[in-house]
VEXVEXKOL-348496 format. One line per field, with one value per residue (C-alpha): residue in one letter; x, y, z. Coordinates in steps of 0.25 Angstrom, whole numbers, m for minus. Layout:
BEGIN
r (A|...)
u (X|...)
v (Y|...)
w (Z|...)
This chain:
BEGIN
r (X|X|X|X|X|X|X|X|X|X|X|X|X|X|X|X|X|X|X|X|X|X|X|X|X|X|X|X|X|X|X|X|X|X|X|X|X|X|X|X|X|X|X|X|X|X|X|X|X|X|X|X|X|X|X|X|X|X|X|X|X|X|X|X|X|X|X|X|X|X|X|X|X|X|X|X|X|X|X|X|X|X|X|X|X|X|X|X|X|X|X|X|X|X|X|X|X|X|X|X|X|X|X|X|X|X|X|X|X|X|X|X|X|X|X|X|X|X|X|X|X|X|X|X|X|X|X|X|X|X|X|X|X|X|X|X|X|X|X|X|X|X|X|X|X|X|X|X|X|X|X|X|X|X|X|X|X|X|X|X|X|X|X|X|X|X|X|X|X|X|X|X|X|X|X|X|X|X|X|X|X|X|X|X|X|X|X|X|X|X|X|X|X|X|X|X|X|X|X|X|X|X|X|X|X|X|X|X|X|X|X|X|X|X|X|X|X|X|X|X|X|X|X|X|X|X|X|X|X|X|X|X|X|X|X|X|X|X|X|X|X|X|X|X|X|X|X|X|X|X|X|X|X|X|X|X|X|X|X|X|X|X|X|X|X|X|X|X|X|X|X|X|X|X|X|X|X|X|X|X|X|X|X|X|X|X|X|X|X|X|X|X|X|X|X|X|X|X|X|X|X|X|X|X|X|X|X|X|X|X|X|X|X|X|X|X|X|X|X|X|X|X|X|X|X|X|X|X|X|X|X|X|X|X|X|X|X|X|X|X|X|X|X|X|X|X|X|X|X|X|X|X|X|X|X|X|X|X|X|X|X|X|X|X|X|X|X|X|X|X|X|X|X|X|X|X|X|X|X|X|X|X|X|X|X|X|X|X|X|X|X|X|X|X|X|X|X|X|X|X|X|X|X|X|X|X|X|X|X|X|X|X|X|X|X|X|X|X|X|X|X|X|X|X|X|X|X|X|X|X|X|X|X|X|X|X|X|X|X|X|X|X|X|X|X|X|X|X|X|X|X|X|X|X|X|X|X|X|X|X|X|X|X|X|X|X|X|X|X|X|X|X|X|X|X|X|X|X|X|X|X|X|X|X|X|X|X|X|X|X|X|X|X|X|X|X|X|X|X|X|X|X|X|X|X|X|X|X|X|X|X|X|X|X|X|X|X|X|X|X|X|X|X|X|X|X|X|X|X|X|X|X|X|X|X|X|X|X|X|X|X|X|X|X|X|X|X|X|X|X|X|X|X|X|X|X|X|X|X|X|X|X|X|X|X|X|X|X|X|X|X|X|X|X|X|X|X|X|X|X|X|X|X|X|X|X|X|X|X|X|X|X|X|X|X|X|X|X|X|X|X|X|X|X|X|X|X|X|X|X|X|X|X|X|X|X|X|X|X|X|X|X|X|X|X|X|X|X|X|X|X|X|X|X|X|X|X|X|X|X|X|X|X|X|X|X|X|X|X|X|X|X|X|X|X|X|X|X|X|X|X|X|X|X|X|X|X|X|X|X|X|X|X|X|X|X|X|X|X|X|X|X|X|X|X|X|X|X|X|X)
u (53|64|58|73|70|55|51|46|38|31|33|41|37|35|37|33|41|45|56|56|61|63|62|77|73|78|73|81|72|61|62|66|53|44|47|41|30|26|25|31|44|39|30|41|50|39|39|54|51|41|51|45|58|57|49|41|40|34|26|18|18|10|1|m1|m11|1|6|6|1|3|m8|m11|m13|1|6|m3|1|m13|m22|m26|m30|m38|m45|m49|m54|m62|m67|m71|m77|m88|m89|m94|m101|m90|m90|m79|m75|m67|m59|m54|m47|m53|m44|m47|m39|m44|m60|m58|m51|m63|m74|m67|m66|m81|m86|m78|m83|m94|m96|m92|m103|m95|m101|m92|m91|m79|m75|m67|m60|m61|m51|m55|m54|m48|m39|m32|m35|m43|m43|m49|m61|m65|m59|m69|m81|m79|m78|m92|m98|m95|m84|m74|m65|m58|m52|m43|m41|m30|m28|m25|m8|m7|m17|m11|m19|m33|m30|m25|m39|m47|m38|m42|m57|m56|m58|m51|m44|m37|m27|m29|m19|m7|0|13|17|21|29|18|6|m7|m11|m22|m27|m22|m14|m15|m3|4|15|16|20|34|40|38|24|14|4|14|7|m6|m14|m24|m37|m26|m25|m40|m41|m33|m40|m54|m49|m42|m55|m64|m54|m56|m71|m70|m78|m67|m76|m84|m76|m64|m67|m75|m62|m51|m59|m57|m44|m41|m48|m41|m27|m25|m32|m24|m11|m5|5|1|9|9|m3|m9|m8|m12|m27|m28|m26|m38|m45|m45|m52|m62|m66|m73|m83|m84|m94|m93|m105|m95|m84|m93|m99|m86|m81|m94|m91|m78|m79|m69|m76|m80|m95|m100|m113|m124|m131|m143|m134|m132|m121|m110|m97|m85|m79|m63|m57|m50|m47|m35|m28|m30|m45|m44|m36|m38|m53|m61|m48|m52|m65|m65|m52|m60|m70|m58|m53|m64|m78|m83|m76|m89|m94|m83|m84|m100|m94|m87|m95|m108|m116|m126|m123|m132|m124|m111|m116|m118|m106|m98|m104|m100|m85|m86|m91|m81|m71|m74|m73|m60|m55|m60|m53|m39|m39|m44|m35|m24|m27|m24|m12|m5|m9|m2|11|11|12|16|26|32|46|47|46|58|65|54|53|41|26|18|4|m7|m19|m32|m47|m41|m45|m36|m43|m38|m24|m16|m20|m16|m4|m1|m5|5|16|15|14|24|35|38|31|18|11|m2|m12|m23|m27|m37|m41|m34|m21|m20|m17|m18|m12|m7|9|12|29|38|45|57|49|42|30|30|43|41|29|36|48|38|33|34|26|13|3|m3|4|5|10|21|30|23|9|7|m4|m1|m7|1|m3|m4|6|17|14|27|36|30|35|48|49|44|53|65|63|58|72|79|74|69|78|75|75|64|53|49|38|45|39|44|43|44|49|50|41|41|25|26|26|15|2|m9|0|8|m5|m11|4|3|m11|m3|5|m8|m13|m3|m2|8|19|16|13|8|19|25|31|40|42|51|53|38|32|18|11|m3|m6|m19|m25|m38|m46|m41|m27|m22|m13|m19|m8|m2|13|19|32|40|46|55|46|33|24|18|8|0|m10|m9|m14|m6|m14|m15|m4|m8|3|12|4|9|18|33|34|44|44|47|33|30|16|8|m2|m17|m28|m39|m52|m59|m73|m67|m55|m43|m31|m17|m13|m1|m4|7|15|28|34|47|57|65|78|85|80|85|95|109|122|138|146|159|172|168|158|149|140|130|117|105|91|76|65|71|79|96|101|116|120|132|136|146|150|146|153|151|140|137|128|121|117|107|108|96|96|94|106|99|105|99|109|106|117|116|105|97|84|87|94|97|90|97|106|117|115|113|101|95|84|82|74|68|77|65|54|50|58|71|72|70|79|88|87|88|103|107|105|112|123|123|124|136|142|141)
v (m92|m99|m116|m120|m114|m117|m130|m142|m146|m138|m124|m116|m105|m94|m80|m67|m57|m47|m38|m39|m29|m29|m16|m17|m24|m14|m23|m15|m2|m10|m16|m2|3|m8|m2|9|5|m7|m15|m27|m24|m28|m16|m6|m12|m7|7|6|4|14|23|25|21|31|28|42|39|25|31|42|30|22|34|44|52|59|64|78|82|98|106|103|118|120|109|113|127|129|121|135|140|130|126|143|140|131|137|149|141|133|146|153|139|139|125|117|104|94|88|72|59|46|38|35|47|58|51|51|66|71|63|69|84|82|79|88|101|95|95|111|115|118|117|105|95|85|80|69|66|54|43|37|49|62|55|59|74|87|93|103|97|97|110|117|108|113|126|125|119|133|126|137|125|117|106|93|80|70|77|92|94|92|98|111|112|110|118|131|128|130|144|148|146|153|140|139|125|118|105|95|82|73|70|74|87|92|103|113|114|119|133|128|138|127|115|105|92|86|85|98|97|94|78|81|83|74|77|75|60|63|58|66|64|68|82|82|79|89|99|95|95|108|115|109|113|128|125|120|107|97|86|85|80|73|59|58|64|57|43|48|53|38|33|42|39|24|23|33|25|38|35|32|39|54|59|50|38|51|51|39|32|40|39|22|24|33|24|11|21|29|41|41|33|29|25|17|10|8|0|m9|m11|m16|m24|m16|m19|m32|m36|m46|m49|m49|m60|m56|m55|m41|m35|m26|m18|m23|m7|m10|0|7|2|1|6|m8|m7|6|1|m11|m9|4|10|2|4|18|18|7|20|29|18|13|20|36|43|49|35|35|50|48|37|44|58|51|51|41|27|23|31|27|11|11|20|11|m1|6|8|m8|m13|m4|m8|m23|m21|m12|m25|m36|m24|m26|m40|m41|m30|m37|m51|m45|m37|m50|m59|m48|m46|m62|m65|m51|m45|m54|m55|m41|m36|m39|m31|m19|m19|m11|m17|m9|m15|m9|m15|m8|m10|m10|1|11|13|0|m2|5|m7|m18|m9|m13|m26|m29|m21|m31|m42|m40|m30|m20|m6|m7|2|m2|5|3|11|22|24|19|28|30|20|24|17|16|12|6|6|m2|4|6|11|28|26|41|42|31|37|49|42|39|56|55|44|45|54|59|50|53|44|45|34|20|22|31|33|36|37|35|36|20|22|23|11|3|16|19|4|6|19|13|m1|8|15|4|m3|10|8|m5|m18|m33|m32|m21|m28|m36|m31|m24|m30|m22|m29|m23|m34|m49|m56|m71|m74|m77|m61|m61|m60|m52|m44|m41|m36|m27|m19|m17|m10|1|2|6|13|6|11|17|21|13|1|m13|m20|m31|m41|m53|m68|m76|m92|m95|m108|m105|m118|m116|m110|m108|m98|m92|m80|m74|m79|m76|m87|m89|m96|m100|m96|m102|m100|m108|m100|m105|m118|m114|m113|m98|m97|m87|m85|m77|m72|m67|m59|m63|m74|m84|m85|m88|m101|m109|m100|m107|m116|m107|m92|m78|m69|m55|m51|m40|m44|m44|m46|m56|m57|m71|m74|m67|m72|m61|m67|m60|m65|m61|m56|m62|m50|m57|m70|m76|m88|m86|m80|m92|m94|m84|m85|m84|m92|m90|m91|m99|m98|m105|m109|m120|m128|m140|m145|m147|m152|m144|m150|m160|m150|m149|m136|m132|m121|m113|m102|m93|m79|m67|m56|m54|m63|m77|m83|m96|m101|m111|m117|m125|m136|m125|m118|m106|m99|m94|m84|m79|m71|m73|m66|m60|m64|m60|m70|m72|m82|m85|m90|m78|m66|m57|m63|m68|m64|m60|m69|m70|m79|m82|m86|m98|m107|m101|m100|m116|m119|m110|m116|m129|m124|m119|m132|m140|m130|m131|m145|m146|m135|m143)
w (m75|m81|m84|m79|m65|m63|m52|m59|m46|m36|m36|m27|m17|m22|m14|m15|m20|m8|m1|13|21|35|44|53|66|78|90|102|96|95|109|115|109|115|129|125|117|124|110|105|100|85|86|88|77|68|75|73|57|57|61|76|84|96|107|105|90|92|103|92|82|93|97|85|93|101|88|89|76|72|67|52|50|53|45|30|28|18|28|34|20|20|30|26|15|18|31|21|9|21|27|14|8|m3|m9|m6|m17|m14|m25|m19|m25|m27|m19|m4|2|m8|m4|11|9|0|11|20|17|11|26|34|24|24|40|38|30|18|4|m1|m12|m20|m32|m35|m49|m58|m56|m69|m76|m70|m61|m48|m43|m45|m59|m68|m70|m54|m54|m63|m59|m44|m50|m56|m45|m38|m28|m20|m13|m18|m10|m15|m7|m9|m24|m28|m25|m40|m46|m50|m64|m57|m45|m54|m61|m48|m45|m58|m55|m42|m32|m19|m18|m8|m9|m1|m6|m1|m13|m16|m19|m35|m39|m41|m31|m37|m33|m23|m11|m1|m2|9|6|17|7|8|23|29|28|43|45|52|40|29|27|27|16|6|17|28|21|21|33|40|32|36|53|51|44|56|67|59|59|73|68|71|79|68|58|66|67|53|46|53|50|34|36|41|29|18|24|25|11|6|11|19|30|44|50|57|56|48|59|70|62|56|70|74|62|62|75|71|56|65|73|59|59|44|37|25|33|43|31|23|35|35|21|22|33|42|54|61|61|74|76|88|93|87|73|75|68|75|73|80|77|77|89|76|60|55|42|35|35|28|20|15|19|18|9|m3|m4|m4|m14|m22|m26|m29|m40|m46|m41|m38|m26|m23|m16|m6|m6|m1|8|17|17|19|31|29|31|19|8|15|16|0|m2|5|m2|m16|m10|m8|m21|m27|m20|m24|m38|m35|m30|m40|m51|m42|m43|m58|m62|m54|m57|m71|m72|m63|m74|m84|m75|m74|m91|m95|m84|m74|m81|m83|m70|m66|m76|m78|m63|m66|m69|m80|m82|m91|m95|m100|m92|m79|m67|m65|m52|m48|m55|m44|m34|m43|m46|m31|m30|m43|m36|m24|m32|m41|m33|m45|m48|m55|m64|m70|m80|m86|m99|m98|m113|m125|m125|m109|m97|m82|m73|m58|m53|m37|m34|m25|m14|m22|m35|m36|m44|m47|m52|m60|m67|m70|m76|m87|m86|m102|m104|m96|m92|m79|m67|m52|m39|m30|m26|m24|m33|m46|m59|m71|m84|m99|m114|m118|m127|m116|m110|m113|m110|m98|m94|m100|m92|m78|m79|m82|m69|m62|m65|m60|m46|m44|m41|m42|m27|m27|m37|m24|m15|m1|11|22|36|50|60|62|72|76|76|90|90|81|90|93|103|92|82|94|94|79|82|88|74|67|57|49|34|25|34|44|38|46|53|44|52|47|53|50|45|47|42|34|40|34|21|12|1|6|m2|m15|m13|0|9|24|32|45|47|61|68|78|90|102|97|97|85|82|71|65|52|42|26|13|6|m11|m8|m17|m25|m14|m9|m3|8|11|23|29|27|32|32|32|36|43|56|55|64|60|65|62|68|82|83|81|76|71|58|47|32|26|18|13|14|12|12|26|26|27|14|7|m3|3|m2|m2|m11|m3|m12|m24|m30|m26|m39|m37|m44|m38|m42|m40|m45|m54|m60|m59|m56|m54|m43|m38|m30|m34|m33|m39|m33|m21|m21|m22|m32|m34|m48|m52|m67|m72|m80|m92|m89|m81|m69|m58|m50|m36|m27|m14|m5|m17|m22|m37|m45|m60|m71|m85|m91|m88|m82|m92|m96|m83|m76|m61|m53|m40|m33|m22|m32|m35|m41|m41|m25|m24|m33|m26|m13|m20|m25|m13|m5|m15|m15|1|1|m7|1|15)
């Protein structure tokens, strides 16, 4: 930052970094929509987003179990096949092997399929390839070593569309194999006896979303209904299909919210030893106490996404990155609560050390951004950051957690020997990862991913292309407006609309995830009236409002804030609801998700017929400003006593800095300290005006 433009006595405000957009308010539809549903007219503006605006769409939204869902063997045309197959190999005791991922959905899909077959008296066992060193997906090696383990079947979870070299390998050898997978589709499919992919399917089917353990799943209920065995299994697989989705981030939408609706009401009464001691371990459920000191189970009516997935989803993924599959794996096919207790245990310590690697790792590559990159992200608009010794099991978490910091796509690596790096990449909305990565086809190695996440692997010798290559792309689609996290926000409220009344409704929302994400709601011109740093970081306050004079307050949390202590006095806030439960007391409170100065803040000026100078003063320092016109725009400019200009047009948040435009460089008009200087001009400016 310029010396000329930095405060010389407190420091200013600092903001984050953020675009907000707000969903079109349509409050006749959402007041015509109330009548029918009998919910305040907030809830259906975020039907109306979600694209439920029709009194029967909201009313399938609002109660998925009268979705009429059509048979799934109608919908896969090779479900038949195999659900043949694998009714002949139980029948004839030929073995079956399951070849699964190491993330949470490829587990819960491999657990899954393990105990249904399993249930059905078939002769089955599973493999899982080496995230360290084979990577994503079946291969030759788990061919031939199935093959000489006298397998007949195999069957793929979560993995397999793409695997047309290992898949010819098995035809070769004689085996029977069946796909099983989600991802996306590639040119040529493998010559496998039965592929099961939703992708596959119409846009139009209710299937189309499901994820890798959804697939699985529906193969499992479609072989017991052959069987004639569905009771068995039902519950015990629709609580791992609850699991294996919300981890795995599908949409909840369709069928997914049919099943997993069903499922979160299943996982607190869980008959599965691994998932009933995985919830003890993580806390999940509230613990009270008899009077003779007694402990009980307060088990919740139903869970809800969150506590998958910010609970029981990590620990299970914390095996997949950094520990053996085969403890989660044990975890969830188990049915002795002992092995499940130390399974669970292990799934815990993991994921502790997982997260004391997140915040090492992050704590680190922050540090680098800081001294090495932060002037450049601007103009790469793209952040490549290698470094060796760090977990490539973890990167891909930090990769996000810099993404949200920072607002530009990230890729980060870490090296895997001396002349290879690996490494993982997480995009903005405006951004495609995959095509990104095969921009630089040329320079790296193996790579995969779709639009928002990707890995890839490149000789270290290509390092500095491979950045070259990414920032020129990222300059091809990305604008200065874009390198700012999107904060998209479904409705204003006043807080006298924020109660418990208002929390219940929202329950009818639920399962929220991808697709249908928690409501965000925005009020506005709020004071921050108590504010203080608690834990590792985060900003507990008290945020009020006054309405047809009276006084509405209401607490609230932002997590990892620290560097925007203290709050301003006055601000506009962004936030989701939640629920907390403190010593008996139930109290609905806002986590904080974005904050800004109010609109009457922002930067608006008019140029009126000619232009208009004066000086002003700001922190002992004498500055001179004017408004003129560039354009069609007006334009203030503010000269330091260095002969720097600082030029902001009219309603943008993106100004120039230098001594002429050429050569200037584009700032954030709203961080600190240009926007109190700028407030200080325009007052000055003002005042000569009147």
């Amino acid at each position: 930052m310029p010396d000329e433009f930095k405060p010389k006595s407190p420091r200013s405000q600092r903001l984050p970094k953020q675009r907000w957009q707000i969903y079109p308010q349509n409050p006749q539809l959402a007041q015509k929509l109330a009548m029918v549903t009998n919910m305040s007219p907030l809830i259906n503006q975020l039907l109306i987003n979600r694209g439920f605006d029709s009194p029967e769409t909201a009313q399938i939204f609002l109660h998925p179990e009268s979705l009429n869902l059509p048979e799934p063997l109608d919908e896969f045309p090779d479900l038949a096949i195999s659900v043949e197959l694998l009714q002949s190999a139980i029948a004839s005791q030929e073995k079956i092997a399951i070849c699964g991922d190491y993330d949470a959905d490829g587990m819960t899909s491999t657990a899954l399929l393990l105990r249904s077959l399993r249930t059905f008296g078939a002769d089955v066992d599973y493999a899982i390839p080496s995230r360290m060193h084979e990577g994503y997906g079946i291969n030759k090696r788990i061919i031939e070593d199935f093959h000489d383990e006298g397998v007949k079947i195999i069957l793929t979870v979560d993995n397999g569309i793409s695997a047309f070299e290992p898949i010819a390998r098995a035809k070769e050898l004689g085996l029977k194999t069946i796909i099983t997978d989600h991802h996306d589709i590639p040119q040529q499919l493998p010559p496998a006896d039965a592929i099961l992919n939703p992708k596959l399917l119409p846009s139009t089917s209710v299937y189309r979303g499901v994820a890798g353990v959804g697939v699985a799943y529906i193969l499992a209920m479609s072989l017991a209904q052959q069987l004639g065995r569905t009771q068995e299994i039902s519950d015990t697989m629709l609580e791992l299909f609850a699991l294996g989705t919300i981890a795995d981030l599908a949409p909840l939408v369709g069928v997914n919210r049919t099943w997993v609706k069903r499922g979160l009401r299943l996982l607190p009464k869980s008959k599965l030893a691994g998932i009933q001691a995985l919830i003890q371990m993580a806390g999940v459920q509230a613990l009270g106490s008899k009077g003779s000191g007694e402990q009980i189970v307060n088990n919740p009516k139903s869970l809800k996404p969150d506590d998958i997935g910010f609970r029981l989803g990590p620990r299970i993924n914390a095996i997949g990155r950094i520990g053996n599959p085969q403890i989660v794996i044990e975890l969830l096919t188990t049915d002795d609560m002992g092995i499940a207790l130390e399974r669970a245990m292990q799934c815990e310590a993991t994921n502790t050390s997982r997260q004391e690697m997140c915040e090492q790792i992050g704590k680190q590559a922050i540090e680098i951004v800081e001294t090495e990159h932060i002037t450049d992200l601007q103009d790469d608009r793209v952040l490549v950051i290698v470094q060796p010794n760090w977990h490539h099991g973890v990167i891909g978490i930090v990769a996000s957690r810099l993404v949200e910091r920072y607002g530009v796509p990230v890729f980060i690596g870490t090296n895997e020997d001396d002349k290879h790096i690996r490494g993982s990449a997480r995009g903005i909305p405006e951004f495609n990862v995959f095509e990104a990565l095969q921009s630089c086809d040329d320079l790296l190695g193996k790579y995969g991913g779709h639009k928002a996440a990707g890995g890839f692997s490149l000789p270290v010798e290509n390092l500095e292309l491979v950045r070259q290559r990414l920032s020129e792309f990222a300059n091809q689609c990305l604008e200065l407006q874009h390198l700012k996290p999107l904060l998209k926000i479904d409705t204003l409220a006043n807080l006298d609309q924020v109660n418990r009344e208002l929390y219940q409704q929202i329950n009818a929302l639920e399962p929220c995830g991808i697709d249908n994400p928690n409501p965000v709601f925005c009020t506005q011109e709020v004071r921050v009236i108590e504010q203080q740093i608690v834990g590792k970081g985060h900003i507990k306050f008290t945020v009020a409002q006054i309405i047809d004079g009276q006084q509405y307050k209401i607490k609230g949390i932002a997590w990892r804030w620290r560097d925007y202590f203290p709050l301003p006095p006055l601000v506009d806030i962004a936030y989701k609801l939640k629920e907390n439960n403190f010593n008996g007391n139930i109290n609905i409170e806002l986590e904080l998700l974005g904050v800004r100065l109010p609109s009457n803040s922002q930067l608006s000026f008019s140029y009126q017929n000619k232009p208009v100078r004066t000086t002003f003063e700001y922190n002992g320092r004498e500055y001179i400003c004017g408004i003129y016109k560039n354009g069609d725009s007006a334009e203030l400019r503010i000269k330091s006593p260095e002969e720097k200009v600082l030029a902001i047009k009219s309603g943008e948040d993106i100004g120039l800095l230098g001594i002429n435009r050429e050569q200037a460089e584009k700032i954030d008009v709203f961080q600190p300290p240009y926007y109190d200087i700028i407030q200080a001009a325009l007052k000055a400016l003002e005042s000569i005006r009147n």
